[in-house]
N, C-alpha and C positions, 0 to 999 in steps of 0.2 A: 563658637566657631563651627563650620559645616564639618562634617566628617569625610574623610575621604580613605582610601584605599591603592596602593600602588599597583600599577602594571607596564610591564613595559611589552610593547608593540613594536612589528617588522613597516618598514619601508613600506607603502604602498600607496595605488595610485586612484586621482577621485578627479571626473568629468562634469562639467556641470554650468553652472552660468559664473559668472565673477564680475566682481566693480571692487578699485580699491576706498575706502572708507576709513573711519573711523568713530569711537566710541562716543563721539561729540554728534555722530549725524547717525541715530537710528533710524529717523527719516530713508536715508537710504536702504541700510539692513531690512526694513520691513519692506522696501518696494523690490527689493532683491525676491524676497519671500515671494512678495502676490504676483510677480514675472512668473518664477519657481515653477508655481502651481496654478496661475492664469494659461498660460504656454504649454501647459502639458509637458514642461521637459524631463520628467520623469520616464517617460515615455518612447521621448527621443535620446536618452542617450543608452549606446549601443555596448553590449559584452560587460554588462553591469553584473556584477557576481550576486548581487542581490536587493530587491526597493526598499532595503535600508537606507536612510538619505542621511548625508555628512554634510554640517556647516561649519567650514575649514576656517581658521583664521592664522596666513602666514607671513613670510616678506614683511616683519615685521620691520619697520622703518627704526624705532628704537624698541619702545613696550609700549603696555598698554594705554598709554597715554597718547601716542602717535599712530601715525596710518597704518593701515596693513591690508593684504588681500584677502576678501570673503570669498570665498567658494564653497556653491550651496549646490549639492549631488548625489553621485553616490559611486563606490567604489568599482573600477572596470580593472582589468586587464593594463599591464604595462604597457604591450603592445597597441592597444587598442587606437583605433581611427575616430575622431570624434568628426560629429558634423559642424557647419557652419556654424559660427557663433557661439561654440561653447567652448570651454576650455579644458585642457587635461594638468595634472599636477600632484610630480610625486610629494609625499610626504616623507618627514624623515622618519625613519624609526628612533623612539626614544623610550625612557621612562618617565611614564604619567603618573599626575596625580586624579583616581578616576571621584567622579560626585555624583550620586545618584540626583539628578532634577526631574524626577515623576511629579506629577501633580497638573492644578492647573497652569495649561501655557498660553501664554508666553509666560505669564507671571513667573510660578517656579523658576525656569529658568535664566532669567533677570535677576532674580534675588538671587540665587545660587554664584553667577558672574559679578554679583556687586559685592559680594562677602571674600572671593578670590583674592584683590590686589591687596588687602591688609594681612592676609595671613603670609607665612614667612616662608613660602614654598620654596624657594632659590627655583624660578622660572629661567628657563632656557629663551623664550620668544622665537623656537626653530619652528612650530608646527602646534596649532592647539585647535580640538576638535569638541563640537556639539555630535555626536549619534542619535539617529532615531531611530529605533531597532522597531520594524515593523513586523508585526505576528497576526496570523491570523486568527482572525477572532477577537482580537482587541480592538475595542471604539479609538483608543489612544493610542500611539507610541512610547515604549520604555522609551526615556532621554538620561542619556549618561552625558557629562561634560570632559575630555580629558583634556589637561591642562600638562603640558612639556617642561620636567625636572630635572635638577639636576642628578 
């Protein structure tokens, strides 16, 4: 099984593009992606604390089995004003189970999210995040996955 590591995180809030989906159509998820970064909206969203970008998965309809909202961005300001077409949305604060997915991507982390629903996390389905922690000087982004525990 993957290893993981707990942490738990405050409330906060992530601007960005959304389509609600699920794990039956990555069809969507990857056109979510080439919008993402076809569109430059990294670019366009405003009072972003940093171009680390978050792929949120929440408004879980039941789990992982059923729909839920992707929001792919990155973290701004409560406050903040987004523009046309993108959307803002807090997260909850919880305790995660965090997964190191460094490697090749997408792959790595695909396998790291297909190894999740058999292990016996006791999942909340309030709030569950992809990070890509962008540094300069890396060709890659660190990707951590955190997954919402009880």
């Amino acid at each position: 099984m993957a290893e993981y590591k707990t942490e738990f995180r405050s409330p906060f809030t992530v601007a960005g593009l959304a389509t609600r989906t699920s794990n039956s159509r990555p069809d969507q998820i990857g056109a979510l992606w080439q919008e993402f970064y076809g569109r430059n909206v990294l670019a366009q969203i405003p009072n972003k604390k940093s171009d680390d970008v978050f792929s949120v998965y929440i408004d879980y309809e039941s789990d992982h089995t059923g729909p839920y909202t992707l929001i792919i961005g990155c973290e701004v300001e409560g406050g903040a004003v987004v523009s046309e077409g993108l959307v803002k949305k807090k997260i909850p604060g919880a305790k995660f189970a965090v997964f190191d997915a460094n490697g090749k991507q997408p792959d790595t982390l695909i396998s790291t999210w297909l190894k999740i629903p058999g292990m016996n996390l006791g999942r909340t389905f309030s709030g569950d995040f992809d990070l890509y922690k962008n540094e300069l000087g890396k060709t890659q982004p660190d990707v951590r996955v955190f997954v919402a525990i009880e």
